[in-house]
N, C-alpha and C positions, 0 to 999 in steps of 0.2 A: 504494500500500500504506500503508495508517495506522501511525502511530509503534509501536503494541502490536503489529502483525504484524513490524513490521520487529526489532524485541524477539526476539518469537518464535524467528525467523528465525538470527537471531544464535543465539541456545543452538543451534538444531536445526544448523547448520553447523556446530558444534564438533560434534555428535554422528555426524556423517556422516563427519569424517576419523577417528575414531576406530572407528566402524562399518567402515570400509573398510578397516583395519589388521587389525581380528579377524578380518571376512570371508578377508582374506588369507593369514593364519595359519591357518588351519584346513585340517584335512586333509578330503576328498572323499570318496565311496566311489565305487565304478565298476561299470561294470555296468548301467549307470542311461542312456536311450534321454531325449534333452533333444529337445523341441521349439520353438523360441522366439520371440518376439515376432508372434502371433500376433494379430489385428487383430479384437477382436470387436465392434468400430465402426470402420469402413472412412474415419475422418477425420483420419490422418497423428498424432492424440496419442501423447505416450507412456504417458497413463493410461488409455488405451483399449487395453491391450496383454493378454496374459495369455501364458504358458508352462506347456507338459505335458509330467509326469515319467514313465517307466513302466519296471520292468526289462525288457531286451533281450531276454532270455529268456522273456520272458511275452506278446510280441504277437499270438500266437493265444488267448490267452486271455482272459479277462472278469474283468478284479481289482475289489474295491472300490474309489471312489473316492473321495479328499479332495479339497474345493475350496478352497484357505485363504487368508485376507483379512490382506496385514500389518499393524501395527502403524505408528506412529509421529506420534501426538497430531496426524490430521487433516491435518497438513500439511508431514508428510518423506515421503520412502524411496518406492519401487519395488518392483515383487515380484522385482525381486535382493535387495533386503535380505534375503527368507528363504529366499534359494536352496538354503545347506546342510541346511537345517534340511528343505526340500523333498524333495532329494536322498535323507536321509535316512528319513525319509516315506516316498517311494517304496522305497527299498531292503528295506523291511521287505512290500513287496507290497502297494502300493498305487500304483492310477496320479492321477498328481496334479495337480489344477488351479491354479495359482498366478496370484493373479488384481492390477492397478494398479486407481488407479482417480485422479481429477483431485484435486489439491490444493488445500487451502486456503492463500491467500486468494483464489485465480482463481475458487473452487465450494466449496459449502459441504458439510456433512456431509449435509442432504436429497439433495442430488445425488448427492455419493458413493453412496447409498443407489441411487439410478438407476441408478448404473453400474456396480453389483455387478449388478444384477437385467438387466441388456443383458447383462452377461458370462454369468448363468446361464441367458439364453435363446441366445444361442450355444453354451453347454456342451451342451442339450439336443439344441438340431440338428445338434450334428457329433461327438456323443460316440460314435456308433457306428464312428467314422472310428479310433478309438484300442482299448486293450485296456480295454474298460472295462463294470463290472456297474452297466446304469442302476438295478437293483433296492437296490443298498448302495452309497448315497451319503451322504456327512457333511462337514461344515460345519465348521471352523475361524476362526480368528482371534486373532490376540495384544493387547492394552494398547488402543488405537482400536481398532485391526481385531477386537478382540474382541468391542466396542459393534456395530459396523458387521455383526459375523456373526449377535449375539444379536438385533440388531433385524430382519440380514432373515430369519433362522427364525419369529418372531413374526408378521410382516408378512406372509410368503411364502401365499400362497392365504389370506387373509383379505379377503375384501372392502371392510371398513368402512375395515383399515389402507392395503390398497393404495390405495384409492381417496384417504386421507390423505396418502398419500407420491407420489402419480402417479406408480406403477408396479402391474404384472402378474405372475404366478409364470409358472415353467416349468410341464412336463407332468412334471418327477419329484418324487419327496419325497425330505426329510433324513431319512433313517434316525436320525440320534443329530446331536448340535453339540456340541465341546470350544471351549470360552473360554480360553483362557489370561491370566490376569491381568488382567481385562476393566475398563474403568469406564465407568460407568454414569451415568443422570441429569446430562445434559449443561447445563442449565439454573440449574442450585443457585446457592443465592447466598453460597457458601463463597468461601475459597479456591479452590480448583479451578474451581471458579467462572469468576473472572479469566480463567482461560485457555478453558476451552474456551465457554463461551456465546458470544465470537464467533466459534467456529469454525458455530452454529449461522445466520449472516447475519444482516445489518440487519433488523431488523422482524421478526422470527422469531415472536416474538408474537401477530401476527395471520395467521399462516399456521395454514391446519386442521391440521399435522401438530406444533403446538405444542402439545396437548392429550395428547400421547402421547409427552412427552419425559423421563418418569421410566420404569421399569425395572415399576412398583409400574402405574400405567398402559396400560401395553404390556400385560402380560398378564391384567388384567381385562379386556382387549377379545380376547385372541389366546391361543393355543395354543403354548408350546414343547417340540418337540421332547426328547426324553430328553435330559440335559446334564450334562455332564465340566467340572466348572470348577476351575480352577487359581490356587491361589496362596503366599505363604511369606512368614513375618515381616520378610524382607529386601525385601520389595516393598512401600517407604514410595510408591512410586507410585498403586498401586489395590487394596490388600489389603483397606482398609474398604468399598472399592465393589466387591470380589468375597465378601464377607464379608455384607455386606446382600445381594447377588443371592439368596447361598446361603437364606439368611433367607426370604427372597420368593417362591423354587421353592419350599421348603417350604410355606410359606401357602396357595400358589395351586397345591399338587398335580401342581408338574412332578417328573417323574423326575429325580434329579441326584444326582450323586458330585461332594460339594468334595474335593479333594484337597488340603490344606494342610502346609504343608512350615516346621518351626520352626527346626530345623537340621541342616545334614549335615557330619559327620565334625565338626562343634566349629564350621563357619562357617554365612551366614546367606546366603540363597539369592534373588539381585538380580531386581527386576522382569525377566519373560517369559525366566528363566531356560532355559528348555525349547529356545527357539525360538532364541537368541542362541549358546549351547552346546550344540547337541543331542547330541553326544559323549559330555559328564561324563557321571557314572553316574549322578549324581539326577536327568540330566535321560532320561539314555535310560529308568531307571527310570518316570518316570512316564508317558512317552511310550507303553512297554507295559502304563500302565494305563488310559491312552487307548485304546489299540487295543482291549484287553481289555474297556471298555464300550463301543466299539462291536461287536466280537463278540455281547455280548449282546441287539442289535438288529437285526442282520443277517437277510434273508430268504432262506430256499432256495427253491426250484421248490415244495415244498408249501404253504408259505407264502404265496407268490403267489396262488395256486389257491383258497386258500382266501380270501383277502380278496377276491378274483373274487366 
């Protein structure tokens, strides 16, 4: 591991006892049918893992479903890291995909991108195995996992991108994607910079998927999905790089609601607030405006028919 990862490394270890102290405190909801560690690569990883959330009460039925990618700058966390926040997800009637994927420095963020898209070709062949509507599927993500979800909606059935990223889509579509406090433009030669360009690996530059590592790129080649994106002045993490996304769906004519958050009750509201507390009320709050745009993309049985 080179001196900058082992850097990295350091902060993100402070971030994980303290991670695991909030996870701890927080209350659960129940009710909620856990499926877990479930192998959508049959090679003993832990980032080849995923967990499905669904209420107990609803396993003859066919809920919508979320797939959600976490967060954590490429190279922390698990998809424990958003279990409550899952949990909570589900509770609200939805059955839910909670997806790992390999860390950096062992694999970089192209691969990650691989191992999202193995995870949603296992989601497609064994979804019918859960209570789940293939027809109202949606795409999540928080701070990385956000990047990680906006680029595979983009990528997802495009030829030119798949082929740039050496991977395939499923047989379903993302009905809607929410980003949650997303960053974007991995490349830059910012500050931000510093850290995440080697999360992009050696030589990244001369890989074809180098050409498609700005935000502004991506979708002159590709199609996104309707988009929920999130974010609030207190999110000195990614507000400018969810602030330009917003910019950018506008330009290039994707559907999208920024949800921006200046302050609640007199305080200022910490990067992927939503996902970290999904309890508070600003975050249940806009979790129900989440749900609320994807309602407005949802397909019924006429619907279907009619795109037949």
């Amino acid at each position: 591991m080179s001196i900058l990862f082992k850097l990295f490394q350091k902060q993100w270890n402070k971030t994980e006892k303290k991670d695991a102290q909030r996870i701890a405190s927080q209350e659960t909801v129940q009710g909620i049918e856990e499926v877990t560690d479930i192998a959508y690569i049959d090679d003993g990883l832990r980032g080849h893992l995923l967990d499905v959330y669904f209420p107990r009460k609803a396993q003859d039925k066919k809920l919508p479903v979320v797939i959600d990618i976490h967060g954590g700058g490429w190279m922390y966390g698990y998809k424990e890291l958003n279990k409550n926040y899952n949990l909570y997800l589900s509770s609200s009637g939805y059955t839910v995909f909670s997806l790992s994927y390999r860390l950096a420095p062992e694999v970089f963020m192209p691969d990650q991108i691989k191992d999202i898209f193995a995870a949603l070709k296992w989601i497609d062949e064994h979804m019918d195995e859960f209570p789940c509507d293939r027809n109202n599927v949606y795409l999540t993500g928080d701070s990385a996992g956000g990047q990680l979800a906006g680029y595979t909606a983009v990528i997802y059935n495009n030829p030119v991108l798949e082929k740039a990223f050496c991977v395939s889509g499923a047989g379903f579509k993302f009905n809607a994607v929410a980003l949650i406090c997303p960053f974007f433009d991995m490349a830059n030669r910012g500050i931000t910079g510093i850290y995440s360009r080697p999360m992009l690996g050696p030589g990244f530059r001369k890989k074809e998927f180098a050409k498609y590592l700005t935000l502004k790129a991506l979708l002159k080649t590709g199609g996104m999905p309707p988009c929920f994106i999130v974010s609030s002045t207190g999110d000195i993490l990614t507000k400018r790089s969810s602030k330009k996304a917003a910019k950018l769906f506008a330009k290039y004519g994707v559907t999208y609601k920024f949800m921006y958050w200046s302050k609640f009750q007199g305080k200022k509201l910490e990067h992927v607030f939503p996902v970290t507390y999904p309890y508070m009320e600003e975050s249940a709050r806009t979790t129900q405006r989440m749900f609320d745009f994807f309602d407005k993309y949802s397909r019924g049985e006429e619907d279907i028919i009619k795109a037949k």
